[in-house]
N, C-alpha and C positions, 0 to 999 in steps of 0.2 A: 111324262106319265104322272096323274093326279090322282093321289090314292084316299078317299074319304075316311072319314072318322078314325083319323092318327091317333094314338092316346098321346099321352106326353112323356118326355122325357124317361124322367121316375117312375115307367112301368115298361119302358123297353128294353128291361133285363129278365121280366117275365116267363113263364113257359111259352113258346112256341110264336109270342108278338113279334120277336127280331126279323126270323126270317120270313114272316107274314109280313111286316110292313114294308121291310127291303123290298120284294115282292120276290118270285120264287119260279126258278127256270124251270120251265116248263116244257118237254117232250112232245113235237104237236104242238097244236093251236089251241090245247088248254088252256084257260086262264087261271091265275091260280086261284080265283076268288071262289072256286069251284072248291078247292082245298079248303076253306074255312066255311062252307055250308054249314049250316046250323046241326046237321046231322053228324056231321062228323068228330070223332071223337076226341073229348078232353084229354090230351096229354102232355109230356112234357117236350119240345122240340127237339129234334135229333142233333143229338152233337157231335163234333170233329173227335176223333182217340187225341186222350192225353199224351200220347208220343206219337211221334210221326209213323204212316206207316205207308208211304205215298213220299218218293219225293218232293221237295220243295224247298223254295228260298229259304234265304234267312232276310229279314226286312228291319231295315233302320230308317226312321222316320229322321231325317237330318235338320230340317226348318219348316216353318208352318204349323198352321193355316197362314197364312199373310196374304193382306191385301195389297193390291198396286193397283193404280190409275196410269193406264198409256194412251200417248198421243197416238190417235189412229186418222192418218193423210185422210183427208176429204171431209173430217167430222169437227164441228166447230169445237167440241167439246173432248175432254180424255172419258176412254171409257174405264169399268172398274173391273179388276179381276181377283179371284182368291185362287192361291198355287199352293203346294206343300213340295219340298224336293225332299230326295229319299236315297237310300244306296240299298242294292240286292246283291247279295253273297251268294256263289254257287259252296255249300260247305257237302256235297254230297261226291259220289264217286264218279259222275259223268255228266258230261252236258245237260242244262233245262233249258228248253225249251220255253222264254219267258216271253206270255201273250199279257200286258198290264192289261189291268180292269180296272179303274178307279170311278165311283159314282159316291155324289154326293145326295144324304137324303136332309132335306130342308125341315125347319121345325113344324112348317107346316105339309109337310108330306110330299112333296115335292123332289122326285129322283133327278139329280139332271150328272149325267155320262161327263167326265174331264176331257178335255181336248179333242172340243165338236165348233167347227167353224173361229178358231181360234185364232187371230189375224195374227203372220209371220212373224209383226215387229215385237210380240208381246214377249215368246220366249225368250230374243235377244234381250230386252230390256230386263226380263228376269236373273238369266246368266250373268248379265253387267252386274248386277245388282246384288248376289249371292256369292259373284264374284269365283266363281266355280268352270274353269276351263272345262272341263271333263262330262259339264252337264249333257244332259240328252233328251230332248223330247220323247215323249210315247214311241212314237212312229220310229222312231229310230233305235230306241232302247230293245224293240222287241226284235224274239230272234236267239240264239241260244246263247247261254250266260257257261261261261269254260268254270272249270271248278278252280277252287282256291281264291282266297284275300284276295291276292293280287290281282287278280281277276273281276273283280267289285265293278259294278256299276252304277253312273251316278243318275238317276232320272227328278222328271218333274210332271205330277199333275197338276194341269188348269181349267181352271171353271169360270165361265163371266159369273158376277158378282150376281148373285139369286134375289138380293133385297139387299138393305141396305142396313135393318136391324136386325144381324143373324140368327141371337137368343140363340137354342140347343140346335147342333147338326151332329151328322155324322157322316164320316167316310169310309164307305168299303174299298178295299183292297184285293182285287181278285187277281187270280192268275197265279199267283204265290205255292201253288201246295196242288199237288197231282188227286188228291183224296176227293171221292166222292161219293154218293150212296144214290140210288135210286129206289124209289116208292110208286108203290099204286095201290090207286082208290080202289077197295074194293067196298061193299054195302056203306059208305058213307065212312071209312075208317083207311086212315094212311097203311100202307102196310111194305116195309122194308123187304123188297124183293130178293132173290138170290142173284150171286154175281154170272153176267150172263143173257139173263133171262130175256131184258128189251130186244137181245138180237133177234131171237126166234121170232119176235111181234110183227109181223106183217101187214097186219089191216092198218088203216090210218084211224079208224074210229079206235081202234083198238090202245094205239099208240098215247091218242089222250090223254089216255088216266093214268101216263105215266111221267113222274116227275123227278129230273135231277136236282141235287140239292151239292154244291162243291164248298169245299173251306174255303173260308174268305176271310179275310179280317178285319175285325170292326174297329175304328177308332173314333172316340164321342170327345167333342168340345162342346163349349160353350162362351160367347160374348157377351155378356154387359150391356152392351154402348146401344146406343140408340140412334136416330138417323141426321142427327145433329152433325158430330163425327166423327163418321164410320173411317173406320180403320186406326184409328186413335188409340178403343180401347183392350186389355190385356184378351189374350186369348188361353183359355183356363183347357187344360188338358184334363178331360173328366173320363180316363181310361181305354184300356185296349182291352180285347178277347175276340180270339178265335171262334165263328159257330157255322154250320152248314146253311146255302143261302144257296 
């Protein structure tokens, strides 16, 4: 998905750019580019409660972004990939239900989904590597997470290598937090519906104008290096926050 006229970096903690540029789930075959009509009105983007109020993980980012290059049978050449592994806590009273989400959005705007056509040898070679018996792909990691430490699980997202001079990304984190709000357009203005309300909606034109937005977590880096090389250079961790997406 290529999303035009990105701002940069240093304006994507703005009102309402985050979950505009991520792009924004949408209910129906809305797009959400319908959401930022010129008509619609200036405000500040809806945000997650400062306490929880929805179960959800707890999320430790354990390594990464890192890059690796794997040999992959048939290609004369290694190919390149960016991973992050991570550990989720269930610290609540009963089983989650953990579906991971992970997407990466590119400096130049560019979303691309972790662990899509991902060749088998790449995860082992990451696990050798991290040296982490306990690891677990997406696919496997999901599925419900038992409460308690002990209970922790280890996962990893992977992405082929988007370019080769990163500059500013980010990674959302989805699936993490049960919270979520829905809205509809009504005269050109988002409007925070009551809880409920989507089920009554019957019509499918109807259904459109309306849009989920769930907590997700954002986490922003930034590379240095250039396409000389890549993977060389430090990987700057330029903050975490929660926002509806």
């Amino acid at each position: 998905m290529k999303i035009s006229r990105v701002r940069p970096l240093s304006s994507w903690r703005r009102p309402l750019c985050v979950a505009c540029l991520a792009g924004l789930s949408v209910v129906g075959s809305a797009s959400f580019l319908t959401v930022l009509a010129p008509t619609a009105r200036a405000e500040k983007a809806p945000e997650p409660s400062p306490y929880p109020v929805a179960p959800e993980l707890d999320f430790k980012l354990v390594s990464g972004p890192k890059r690796i290059v794997v040999s992959i049978p048939g290609e004369p050449h290694g190919r390149a990939f960016y991973y992050i592994t991570y550990t989720v806590t269930n610290k609540g009273d009963k089983p989650y239900n953990f579906t991971p989400q992970f997407e990466m959005l590119t400096e130049e705007g560019k979303v691309i989904p972790s662990d899509r056509a991902i060749p088998p040898g790449v995860f082992e070679t990451i696990k050798a590597r991290e040296g982490n018996k306990l690891l677990e792909t997406s696919r496997k990691i999901e599925g419900p997470i038992q409460v308690g430490e002990d209970q922790a699980r280890d996962g990893v997202a992977i992405w082929p290598e988007p370019m080769a001079r990163m500059g500013h990304f980010t990674i959302f984190a989805g699936g993490l937090s049960e919270e979520y709000a829905v809205f509809k357009m009504e005269g050109g203005n988002l409007i925070r519906t009551k809880p409920g309300e989507l089920i009554g909606v019957k019509s499918e034109e109807d259904k459109k104008k309306y849009i989920t937005l769930r907590k997700t977590l954002q986490l922003d880096f930034h590379i240095a290096g250039d396409e000389v090389r890549p993977g060389e250079d430090e990987v700057h961790n330029k903050g975490k926050q929660w926002i509806m997406r």
